[in-house]
C-alpha positions as CSV (number, residue, x, y, z in Angstrom):
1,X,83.1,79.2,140.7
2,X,83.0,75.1,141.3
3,X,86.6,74.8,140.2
4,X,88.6,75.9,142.6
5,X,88.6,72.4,144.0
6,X,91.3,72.0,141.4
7,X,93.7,74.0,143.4
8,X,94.1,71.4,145.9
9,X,95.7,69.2,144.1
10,X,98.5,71.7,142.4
11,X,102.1,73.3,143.7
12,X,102.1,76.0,146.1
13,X,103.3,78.4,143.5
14,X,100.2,77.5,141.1
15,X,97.9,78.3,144.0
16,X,99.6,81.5,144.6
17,X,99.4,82.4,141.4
18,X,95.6,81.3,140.7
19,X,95.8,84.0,143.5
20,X,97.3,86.5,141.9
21,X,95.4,86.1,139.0
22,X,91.9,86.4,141.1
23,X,93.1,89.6,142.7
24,X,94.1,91.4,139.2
25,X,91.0,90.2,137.2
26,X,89.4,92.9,140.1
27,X,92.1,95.1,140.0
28,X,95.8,96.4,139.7
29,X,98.1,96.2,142.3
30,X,101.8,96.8,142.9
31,X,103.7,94.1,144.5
32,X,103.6,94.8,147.5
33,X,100.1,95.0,148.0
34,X,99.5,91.7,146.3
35,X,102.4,90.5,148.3
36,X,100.3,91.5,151.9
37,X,97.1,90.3,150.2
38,X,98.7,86.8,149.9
39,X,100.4,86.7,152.7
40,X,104.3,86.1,151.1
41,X,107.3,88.2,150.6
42,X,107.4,90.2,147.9
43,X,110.7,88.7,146.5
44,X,108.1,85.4,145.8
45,X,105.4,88.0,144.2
46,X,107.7,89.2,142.4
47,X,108.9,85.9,140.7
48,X,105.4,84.8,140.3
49,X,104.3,87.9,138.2
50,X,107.5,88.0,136.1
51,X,106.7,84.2,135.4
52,X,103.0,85.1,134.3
53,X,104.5,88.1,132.3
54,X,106.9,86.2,130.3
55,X,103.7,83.9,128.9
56,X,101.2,86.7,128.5
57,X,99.2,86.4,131.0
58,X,99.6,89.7,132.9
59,X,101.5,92.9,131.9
60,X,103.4,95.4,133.5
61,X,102.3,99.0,133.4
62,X,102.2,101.7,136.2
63,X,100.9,98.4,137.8
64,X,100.2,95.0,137.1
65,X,97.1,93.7,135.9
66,X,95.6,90.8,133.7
67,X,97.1,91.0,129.5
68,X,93.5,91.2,128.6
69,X,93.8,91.3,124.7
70,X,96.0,88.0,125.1
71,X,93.0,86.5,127.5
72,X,90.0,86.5,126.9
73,X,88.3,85.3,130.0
74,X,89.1,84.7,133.0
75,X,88.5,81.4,132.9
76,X,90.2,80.9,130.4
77,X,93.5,81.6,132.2
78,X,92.0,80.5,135.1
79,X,92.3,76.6,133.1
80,X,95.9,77.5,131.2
81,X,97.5,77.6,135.1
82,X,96.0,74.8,136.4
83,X,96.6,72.4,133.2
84,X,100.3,73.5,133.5
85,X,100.7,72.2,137.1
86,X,102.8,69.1,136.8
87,X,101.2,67.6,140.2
88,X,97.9,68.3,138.2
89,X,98.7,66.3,134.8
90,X,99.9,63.3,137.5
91,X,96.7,63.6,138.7
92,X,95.2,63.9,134.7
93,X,96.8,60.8,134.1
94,X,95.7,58.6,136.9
95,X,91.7,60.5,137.0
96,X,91.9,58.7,133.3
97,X,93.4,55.5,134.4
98,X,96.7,56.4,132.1
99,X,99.5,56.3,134.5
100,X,102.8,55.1,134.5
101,X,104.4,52.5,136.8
102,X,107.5,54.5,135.8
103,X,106.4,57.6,137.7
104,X,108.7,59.5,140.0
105,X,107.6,57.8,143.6
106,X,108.6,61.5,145.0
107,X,105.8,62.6,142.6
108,X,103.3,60.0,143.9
109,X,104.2,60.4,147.6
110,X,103.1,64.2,146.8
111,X,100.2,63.6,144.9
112,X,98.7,61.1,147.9
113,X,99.6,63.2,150.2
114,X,97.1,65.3,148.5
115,X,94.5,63.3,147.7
116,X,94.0,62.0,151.2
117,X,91.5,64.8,152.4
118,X,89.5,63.5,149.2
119,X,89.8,59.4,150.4
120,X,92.1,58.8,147.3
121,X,95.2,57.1,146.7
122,X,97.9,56.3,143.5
123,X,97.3,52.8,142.4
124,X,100.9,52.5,140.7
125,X,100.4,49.0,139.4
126,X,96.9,49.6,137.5
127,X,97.8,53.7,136.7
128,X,94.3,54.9,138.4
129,X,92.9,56.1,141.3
130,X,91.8,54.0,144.2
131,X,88.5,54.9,146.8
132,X,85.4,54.9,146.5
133,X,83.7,54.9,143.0
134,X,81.2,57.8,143.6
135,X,84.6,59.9,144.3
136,X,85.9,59.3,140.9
137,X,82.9,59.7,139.0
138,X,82.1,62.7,140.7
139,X,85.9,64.0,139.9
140,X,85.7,62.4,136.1
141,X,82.4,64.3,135.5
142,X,83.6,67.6,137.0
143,X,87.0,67.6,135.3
144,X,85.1,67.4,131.8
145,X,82.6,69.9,132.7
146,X,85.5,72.5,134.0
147,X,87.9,72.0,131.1
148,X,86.0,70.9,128.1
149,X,83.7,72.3,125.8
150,X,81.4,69.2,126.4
151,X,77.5,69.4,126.7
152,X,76.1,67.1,129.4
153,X,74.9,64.7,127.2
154,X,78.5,64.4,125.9
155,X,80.2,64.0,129.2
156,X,77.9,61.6,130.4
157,X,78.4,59.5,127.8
158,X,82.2,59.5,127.9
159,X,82.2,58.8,131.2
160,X,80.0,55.7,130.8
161,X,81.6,54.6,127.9
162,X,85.2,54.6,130.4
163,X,83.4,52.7,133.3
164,X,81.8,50.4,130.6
165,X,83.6,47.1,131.5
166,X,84.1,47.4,134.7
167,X,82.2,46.7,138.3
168,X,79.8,49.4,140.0
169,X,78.7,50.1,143.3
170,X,75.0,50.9,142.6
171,X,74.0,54.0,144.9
172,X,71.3,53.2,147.6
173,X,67.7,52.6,146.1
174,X,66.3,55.2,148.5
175,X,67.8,57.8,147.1
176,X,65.5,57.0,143.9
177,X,62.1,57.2,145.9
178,X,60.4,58.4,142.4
179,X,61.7,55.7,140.1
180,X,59.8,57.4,137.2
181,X,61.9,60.8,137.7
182,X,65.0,58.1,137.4
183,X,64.4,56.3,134.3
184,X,62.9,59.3,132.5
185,X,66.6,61.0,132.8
186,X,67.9,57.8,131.5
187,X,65.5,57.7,128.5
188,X,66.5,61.4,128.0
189,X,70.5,61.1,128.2
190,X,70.2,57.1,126.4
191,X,72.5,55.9,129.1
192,X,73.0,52.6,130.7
193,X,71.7,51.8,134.2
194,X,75.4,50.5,135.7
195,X,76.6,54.6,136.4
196,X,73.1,56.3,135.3
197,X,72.1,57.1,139.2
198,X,75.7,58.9,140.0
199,X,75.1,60.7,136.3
200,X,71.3,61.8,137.7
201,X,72.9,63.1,141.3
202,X,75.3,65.6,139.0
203,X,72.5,66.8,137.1
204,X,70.9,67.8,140.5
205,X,73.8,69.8,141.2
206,X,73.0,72.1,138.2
207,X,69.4,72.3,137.6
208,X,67.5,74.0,140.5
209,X,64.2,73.0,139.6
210,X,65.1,69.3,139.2
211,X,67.1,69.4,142.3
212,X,64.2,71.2,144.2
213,X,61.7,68.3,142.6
214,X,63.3,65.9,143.8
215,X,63.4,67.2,147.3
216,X,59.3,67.1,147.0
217,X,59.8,62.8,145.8
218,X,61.5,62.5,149.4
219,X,59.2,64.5,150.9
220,X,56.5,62.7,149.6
221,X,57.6,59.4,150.1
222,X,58.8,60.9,154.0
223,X,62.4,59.0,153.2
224,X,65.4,58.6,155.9
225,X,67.0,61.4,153.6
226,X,63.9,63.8,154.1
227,X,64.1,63.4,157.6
228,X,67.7,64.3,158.2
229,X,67.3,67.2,156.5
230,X,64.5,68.2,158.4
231,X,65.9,67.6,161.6
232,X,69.1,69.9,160.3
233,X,66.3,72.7,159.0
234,X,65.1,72.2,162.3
235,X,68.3,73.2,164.0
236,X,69.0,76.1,161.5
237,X,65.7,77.7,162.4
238,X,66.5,77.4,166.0
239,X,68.4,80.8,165.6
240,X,67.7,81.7,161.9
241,X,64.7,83.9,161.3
242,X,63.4,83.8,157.6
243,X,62.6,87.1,155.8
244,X,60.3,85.8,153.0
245,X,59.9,81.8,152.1
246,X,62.4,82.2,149.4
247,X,65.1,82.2,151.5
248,X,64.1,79.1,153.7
249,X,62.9,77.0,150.2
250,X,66.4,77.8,148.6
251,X,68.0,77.0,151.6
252,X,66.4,73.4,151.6
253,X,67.4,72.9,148.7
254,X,71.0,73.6,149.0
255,X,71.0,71.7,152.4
256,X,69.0,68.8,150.8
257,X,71.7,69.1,147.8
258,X,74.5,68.7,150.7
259,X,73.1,65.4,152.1
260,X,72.7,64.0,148.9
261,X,76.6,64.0,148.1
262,X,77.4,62.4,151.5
263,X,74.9,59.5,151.3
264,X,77.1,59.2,148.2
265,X,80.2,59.3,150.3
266,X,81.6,62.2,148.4
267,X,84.4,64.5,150.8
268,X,82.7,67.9,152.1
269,X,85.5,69.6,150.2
270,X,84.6,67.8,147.4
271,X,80.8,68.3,146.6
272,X,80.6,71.8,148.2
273,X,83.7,73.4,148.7
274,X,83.8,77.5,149.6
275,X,84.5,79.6,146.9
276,X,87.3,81.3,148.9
277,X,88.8,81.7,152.3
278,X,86.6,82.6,154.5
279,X,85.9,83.9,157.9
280,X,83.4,81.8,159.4
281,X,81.0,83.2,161.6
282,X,80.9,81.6,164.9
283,X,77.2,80.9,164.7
284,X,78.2,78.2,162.0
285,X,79.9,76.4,164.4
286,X,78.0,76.0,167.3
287,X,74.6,74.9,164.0
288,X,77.5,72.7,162.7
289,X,78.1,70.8,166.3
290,X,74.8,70.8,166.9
291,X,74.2,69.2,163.7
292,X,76.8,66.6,163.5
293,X,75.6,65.4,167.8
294,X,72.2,65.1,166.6
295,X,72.5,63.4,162.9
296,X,74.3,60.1,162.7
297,X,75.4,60.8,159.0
298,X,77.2,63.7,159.7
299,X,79.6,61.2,162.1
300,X,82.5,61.7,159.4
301,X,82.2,65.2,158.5
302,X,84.6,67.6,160.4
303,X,82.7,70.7,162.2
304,X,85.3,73.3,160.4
305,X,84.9,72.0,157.4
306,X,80.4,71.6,158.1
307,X,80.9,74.8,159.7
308,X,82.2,76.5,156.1
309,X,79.7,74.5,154.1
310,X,76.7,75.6,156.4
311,X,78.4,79.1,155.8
312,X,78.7,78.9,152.0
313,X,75.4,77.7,151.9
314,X,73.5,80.7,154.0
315,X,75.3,82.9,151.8
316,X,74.9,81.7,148.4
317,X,71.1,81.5,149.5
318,X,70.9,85.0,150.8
319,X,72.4,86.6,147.4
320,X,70.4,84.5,145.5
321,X,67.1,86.4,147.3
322,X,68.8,89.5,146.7
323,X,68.9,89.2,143.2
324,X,65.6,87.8,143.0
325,X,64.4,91.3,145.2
326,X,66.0,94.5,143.5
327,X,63.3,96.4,145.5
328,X,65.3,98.6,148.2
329,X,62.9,98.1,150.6
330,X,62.9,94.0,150.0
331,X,66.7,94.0,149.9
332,X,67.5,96.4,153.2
333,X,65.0,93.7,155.4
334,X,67.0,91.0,153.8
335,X,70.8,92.3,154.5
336,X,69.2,93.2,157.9
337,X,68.0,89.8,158.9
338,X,71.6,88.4,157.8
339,X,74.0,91.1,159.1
340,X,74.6,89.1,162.7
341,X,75.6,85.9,160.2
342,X,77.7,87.5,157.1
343,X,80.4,89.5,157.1
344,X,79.8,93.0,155.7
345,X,81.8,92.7,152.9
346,X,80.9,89.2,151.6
347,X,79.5,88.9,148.5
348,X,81.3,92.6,146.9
């Protein structure tokens, strides 16, 4: 799930109990299990599940667990908690351009403090965020797509229609080789060239098949970006065996997808953050510092935090394949080939 980027920008206790929440929707626990699952007392459980209780969200029994006829997803609950984090509605209000000089400065202090790791900052005097325009964008497109019933078409032109009047950074023409591929998303979503390129690198994120297409335009036209992620394929292979092309094609594609947000400048933990904590295996270190020495426009990324992206992205490619190859046979060669990189439990 691509929201949990959300919880870095919320209280402790909202974490903890998005936390809570993700273990029960498995499970039920007692207290003091969830308590040595999260790693807190379980005074602090305790508190946390009795302030969940008293708004419906989970219910008491021999033990607690989710108040399933009062939520109906996940999700759903998943959004209630994080829109009722007061560092998150600061954030609302400045993501939107909508915040108030008036502001508690112990409020903003927090909130920066936050948004550093993401190159962000409180503008107080203008009520928006200041960094780098791809950021937002990315963050303004996200937001609508994680906590509103919008279609794409929708979101992209209510994002357009904010940035309307004011200046743009235009992305890098290479990243366009195919100019065609470009203007036909244009023609298809009727949007205006000023933010229409950062609008077609989102659309990547969710389609596959136009993501993997436009792998084959820099492929074709041999760009710089083609090359880096060749040279980093390269690397990967040096100690990665391949069970079937699927897994090296999918792969690609999700490394090809990586590169593409930071030639838009966007944070690691911003355009491919893990799903959850994670134990990374040590052979995604040593790729990652291999990587970053031999590839100039890794020189910002941090090798723990290229290190759990490299992870995620081996994983979500080798469960992909699985589903793709019920056949026992297919699937025991395939958790064979990745049992020296994942840990035995991932993915269950």
């Amino acid at each position: 799930m691509r929201r949990v980027i959300w919880q870095r920008i919320t209280r402790k206790k909202c974490q903890r109990q998005l936390q809570l929440i993700e273990l029960l929707q498995q499970e039920c626990y007692c207290v003091s299990e969830l308590a040595a699952k999260i790693k807190v007392s379980s005074k602090t459980i305790l508190r946390d599940l009795r302030e969940l209780q008293q708004k419906n969200y989970v219910i008491k029994k021999k033990l607690w667990q989710i108040n399933w006829p009062q939520q109906q997803t996940y999700e759903r609950l998943y959004r209630k908690i994080i829109l009722s984090d007061s560092y998150f509605q600061l954030f609302q209000q400045y993501l939107w351009q909508c915040g108030s000089k008036n502001t508690n400065y112990s409020q903003v202090k927090k909130l920066n403090q936050l948004l550093l790791e993401w190159n962000l900052s409180v503008n107080l005097q203008t009520g928006s965020l200041m960094g780098e325009k791809a950021v937002i964008i990315h963050l303004q497109i996200r937001y609508l797509r994680d906590f509103y019933p919008c279609n794409e078409a929708e979101i992209y032109q209510q994002v357009q229609e904010y940035h309307r009047f004011s200046s743009s950074n235009f992305l890098e023409k290479e990243l366009f080789p195919n100019t065609k591929r470009l203007e036909t998303f244009i023609k298809k979503f009727e949007l205006l060239d000023l933010v229409a390129s950062y609008f077609f690198l989102d659309y990547t994120r969710y389609h596959y098949q136009i993501c993997s297409a436009f792998y084959l335009d820099h492929q074709r036209y041999q760009t710089n970006l083609y090359q880096e992620v060749s040279q980093a394929l390269t690397i990967v292979e040096q100690v990665v065996d391949w069970e079937i092309q699927l897994t090296k094609t999918i792969f690609r594609t999700k490394l090809f997808e990586l590169f593409l947000g930071i030639y838009q400048g966007l944070p690691l933990t911003i355009s491919y953050y893990p799903l959850k904590e994670m134990k990374v295996a040590e052979i995604f270190c040593l790729l990652s510092k291999k990587m970053k020495q031999a590839l100039p426009v890794l020189g910002n990324c941090r090798v723990d935090e290229l290190a759990e992206v490299m992870h995620t992205i081996f994983s979500a490619s080798h469960w992909s394949v699985l589903a793709l190859n019920p056949e026992l046979k297919s699937s025991l060669l395939i958790q064979e080939r990745y049992q020296a990189f994942l840990p035995f439990s991932e993915g269950k």
